[in-house]
C-alpha positions in Angstrom: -33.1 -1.4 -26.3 -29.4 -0.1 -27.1 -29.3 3.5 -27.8 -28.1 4.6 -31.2 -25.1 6.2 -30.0 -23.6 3.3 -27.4 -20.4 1.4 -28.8 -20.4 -2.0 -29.5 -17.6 -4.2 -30.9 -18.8 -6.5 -33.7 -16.3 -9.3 -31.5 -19.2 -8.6 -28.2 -22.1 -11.2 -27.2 -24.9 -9.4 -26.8 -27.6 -11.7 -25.3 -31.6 -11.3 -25.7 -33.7 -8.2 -24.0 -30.9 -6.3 -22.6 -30.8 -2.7 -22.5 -27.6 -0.4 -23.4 -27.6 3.2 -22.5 -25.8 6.2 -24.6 -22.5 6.4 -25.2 -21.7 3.2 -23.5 -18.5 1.7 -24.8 -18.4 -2.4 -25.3 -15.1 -3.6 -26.1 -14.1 -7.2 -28.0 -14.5 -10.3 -26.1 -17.1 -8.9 -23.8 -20.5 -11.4 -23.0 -23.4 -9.9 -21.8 -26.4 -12.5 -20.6 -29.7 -11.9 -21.2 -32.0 -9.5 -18.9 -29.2 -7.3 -18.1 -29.8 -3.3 -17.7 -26.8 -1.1 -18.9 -26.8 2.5 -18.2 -25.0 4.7 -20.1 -21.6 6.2 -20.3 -20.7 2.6 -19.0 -17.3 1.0 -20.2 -16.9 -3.0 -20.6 -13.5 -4.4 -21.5 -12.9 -8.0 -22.2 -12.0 -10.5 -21.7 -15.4 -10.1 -19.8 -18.4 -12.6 -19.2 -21.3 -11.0 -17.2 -24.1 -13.5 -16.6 -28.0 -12.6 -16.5 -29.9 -9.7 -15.4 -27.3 -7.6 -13.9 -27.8 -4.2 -13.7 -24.9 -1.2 -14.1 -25.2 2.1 -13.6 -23.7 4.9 -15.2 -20.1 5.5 -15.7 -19.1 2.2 -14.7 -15.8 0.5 -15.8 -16.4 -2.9 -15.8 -13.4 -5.7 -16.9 -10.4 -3.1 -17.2 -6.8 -3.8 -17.2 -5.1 -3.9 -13.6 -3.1 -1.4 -12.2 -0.6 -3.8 -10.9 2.8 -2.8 -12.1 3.6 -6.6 -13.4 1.1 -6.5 -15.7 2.0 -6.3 -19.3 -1.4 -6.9 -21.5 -1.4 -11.1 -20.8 -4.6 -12.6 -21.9 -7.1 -12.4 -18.4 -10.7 -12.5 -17.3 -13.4 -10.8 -15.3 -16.2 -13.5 -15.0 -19.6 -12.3 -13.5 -22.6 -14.6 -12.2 -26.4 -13.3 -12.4 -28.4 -10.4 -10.8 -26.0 -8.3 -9.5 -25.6 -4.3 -8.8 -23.1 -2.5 -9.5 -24.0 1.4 -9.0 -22.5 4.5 -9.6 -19.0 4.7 -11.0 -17.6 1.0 -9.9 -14.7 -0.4 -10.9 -14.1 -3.7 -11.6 -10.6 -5.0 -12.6 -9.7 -8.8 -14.5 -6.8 -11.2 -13.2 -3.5 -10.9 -13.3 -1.1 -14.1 -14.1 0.3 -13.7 -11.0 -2.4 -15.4 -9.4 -5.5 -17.4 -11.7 -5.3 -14.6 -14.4 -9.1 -14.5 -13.6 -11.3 -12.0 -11.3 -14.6 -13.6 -10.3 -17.8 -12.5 -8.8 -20.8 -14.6 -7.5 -24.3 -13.6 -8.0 -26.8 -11.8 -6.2 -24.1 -9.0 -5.4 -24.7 -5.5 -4.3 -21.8 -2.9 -5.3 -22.7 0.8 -4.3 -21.7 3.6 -5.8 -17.3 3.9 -5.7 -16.5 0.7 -5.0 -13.1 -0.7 -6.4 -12.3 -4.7 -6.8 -9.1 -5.2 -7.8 -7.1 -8.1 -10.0 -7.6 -11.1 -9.1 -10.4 -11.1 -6.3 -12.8 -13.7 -5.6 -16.0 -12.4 -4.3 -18.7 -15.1 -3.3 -22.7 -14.0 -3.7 -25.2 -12.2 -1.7 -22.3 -9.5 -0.7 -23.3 -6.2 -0.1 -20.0 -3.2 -0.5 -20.8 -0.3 0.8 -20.2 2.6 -1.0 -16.4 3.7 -1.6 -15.1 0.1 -0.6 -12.0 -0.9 -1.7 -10.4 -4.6 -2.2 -6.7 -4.7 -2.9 -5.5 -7.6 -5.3 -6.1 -11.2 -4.7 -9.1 -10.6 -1.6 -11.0 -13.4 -1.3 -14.9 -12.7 -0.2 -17.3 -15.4 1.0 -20.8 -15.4 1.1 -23.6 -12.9 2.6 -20.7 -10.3 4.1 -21.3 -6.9 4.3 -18.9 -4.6 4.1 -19.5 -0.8 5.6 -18.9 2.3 3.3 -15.1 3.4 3.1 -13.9 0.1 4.0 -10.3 -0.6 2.6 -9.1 -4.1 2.3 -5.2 -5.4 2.1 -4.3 -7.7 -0.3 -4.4 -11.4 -0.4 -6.7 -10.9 2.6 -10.0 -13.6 3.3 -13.1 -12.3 4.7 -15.2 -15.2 5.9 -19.0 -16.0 5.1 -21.8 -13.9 7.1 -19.3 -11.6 8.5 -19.8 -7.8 8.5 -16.9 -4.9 8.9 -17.9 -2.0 10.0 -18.0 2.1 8.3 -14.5 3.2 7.3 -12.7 -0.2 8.9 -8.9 -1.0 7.6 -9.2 -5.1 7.4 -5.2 -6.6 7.3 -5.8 -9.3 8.2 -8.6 -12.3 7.8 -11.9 -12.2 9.3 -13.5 -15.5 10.2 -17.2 -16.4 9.4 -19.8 -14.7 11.3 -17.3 -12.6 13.2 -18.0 -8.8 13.3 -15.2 -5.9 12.7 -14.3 -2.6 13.5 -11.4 0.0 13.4 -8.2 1.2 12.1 -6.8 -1.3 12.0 -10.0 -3.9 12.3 -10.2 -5.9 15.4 -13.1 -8.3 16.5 -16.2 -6.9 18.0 -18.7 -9.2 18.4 -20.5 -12.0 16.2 -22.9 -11.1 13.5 -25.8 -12.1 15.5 -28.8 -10.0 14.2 -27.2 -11.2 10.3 -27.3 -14.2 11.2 -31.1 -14.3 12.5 -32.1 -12.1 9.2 -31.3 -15.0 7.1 -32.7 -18.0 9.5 -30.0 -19.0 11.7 -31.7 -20.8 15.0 -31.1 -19.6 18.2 -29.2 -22.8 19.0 -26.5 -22.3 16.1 -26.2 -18.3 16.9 -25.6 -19.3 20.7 -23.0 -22.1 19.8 -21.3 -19.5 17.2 -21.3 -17.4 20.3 -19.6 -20.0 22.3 -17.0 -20.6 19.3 -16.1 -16.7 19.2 -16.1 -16.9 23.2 -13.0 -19.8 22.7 -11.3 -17.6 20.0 -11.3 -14.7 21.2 -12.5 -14.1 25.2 -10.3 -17.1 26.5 -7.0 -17.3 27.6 -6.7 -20.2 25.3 -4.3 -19.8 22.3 -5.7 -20.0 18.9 -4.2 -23.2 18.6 -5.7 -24.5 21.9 -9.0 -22.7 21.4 -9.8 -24.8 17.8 -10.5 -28.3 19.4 -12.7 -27.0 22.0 -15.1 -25.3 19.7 -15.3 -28.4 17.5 -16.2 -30.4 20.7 -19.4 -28.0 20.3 -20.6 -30.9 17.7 -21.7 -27.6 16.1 -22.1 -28.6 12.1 -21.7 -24.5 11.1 -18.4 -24.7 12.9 -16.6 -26.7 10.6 -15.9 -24.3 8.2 -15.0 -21.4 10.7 -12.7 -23.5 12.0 -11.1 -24.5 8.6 -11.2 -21.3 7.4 -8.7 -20.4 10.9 -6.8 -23.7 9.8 -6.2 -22.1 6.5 -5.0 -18.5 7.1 -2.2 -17.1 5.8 -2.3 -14.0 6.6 -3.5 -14.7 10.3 -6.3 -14.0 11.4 -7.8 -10.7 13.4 -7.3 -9.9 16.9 -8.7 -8.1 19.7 
């Protein structure tokens, strides 16, 4: 059902059974896939491609221009998978051409109410942003992190898969996979061990991710030093927590 008095551009995709609320405002070179739920006094600016069965709530803005200073109207996109959130009052920027002059979410994504992604982020699925989160430009999101209400994070900063950061924590710098975070500014904590057993980690892979964040971060072993001995755990999960280390750029957290 659209309401008779939403907005749409005759330039929009509209796809089958989806449901547009009053006074919502669709702009040119928007896509909306089937199934999805739009509430209303929502705003969607293209170019935007949202995928199936995503639900946003009321006074939205969804696909906006960035508020980075460079930008001068260039041609970018805002490209958004299937069956996520986005609640109260998110907003969602597209790219700059600065970086891929494309923002990108996964699916299966929960945004609560207030949360900001900036240009150019890259947010993986299964994510949950508590409410009033913020991501600066160019943050990079894995897979199945949560994020605690009032979080702020810098730009260009990576936050690894299954990690969690905890209410009102300032992240500068990366967090690996499974690693979880606190503070002003955000320091390690722990591991994400009751995440991890929600979504059916063994006990054996927890215990080795254990002994991984043990090397890292309880040792007197450097960083470098510490990365060989936690891939002679022969642990297959590790790989990628130690390649996401490898890869860093903006270095990683620290007690």
């Amino acid at each position: 059902m659209i309401h008779e008095t939403a907005i749409i551009d005759s330039k929009a995709r509209i796809g089958a059974n989806v449901s547009i609320g009053a006074y919502t405002v669709i702009g040119p070179d928007v896509e909306v896939g089937d199934d999805c739920i739009i509430h209303s006094h929502v705003v969607l600016k293209g170019p935007t491609r949202i995928g199936k069965a995503n639900h946003i709530f009321q006074f939205c803005s969804i696909g906006e221009d960035c508020q980075d200073k460079k930008f001068k109207g260039e041609p970018t996109e805002l490209v958004i998978g299937d069956r996520n959130v986005f609640r109260e009052a998110c907003t969602i920027h597209r790219g700059t051409i600065q970086d891929n002059s494309l923002t990108q979410i996964g699916s299966d994504n929960l945004f609560m109410a207030y949360v900001h992604v900036a240009h150019d982020c890259m947010i993986g699925s299964h994510n949950i942003l508590a409410n009033n989160t913020t991501l600066a430009g160019h943050v990079h999101l894995g897979d199945y992190v949560i994020l605690g209400g009032f979080t702020g994070v810098h730009q260009f900063c990576k936050i690894g898969s299954h990690s969690f950061a905890a209410v009102s924590s300032v992240v500068v710098q990366d967090i690996p996979p499974y690693v979880m975070a606190q503070g002003h500014n955000a320091v390690p904590r722990t591991i994400n061990s009751e995440g991890l057993r929600r979504r059916g980690f063994t006990a054996e892979q927890i215990q080795n991710i254990k002994r991984a964040y043990k090397l890292l971060y309880r040792s007197s072993l450097t960083t470098a030093e510490s990365l060989p001995q936690i891939a002679a755990l022969n642990e297959p999960l590790l790989a990628g927590f130690i390649e996401f280390i490898e890869n860093s750029e903006r270095g990683i957290i620290r007690p």
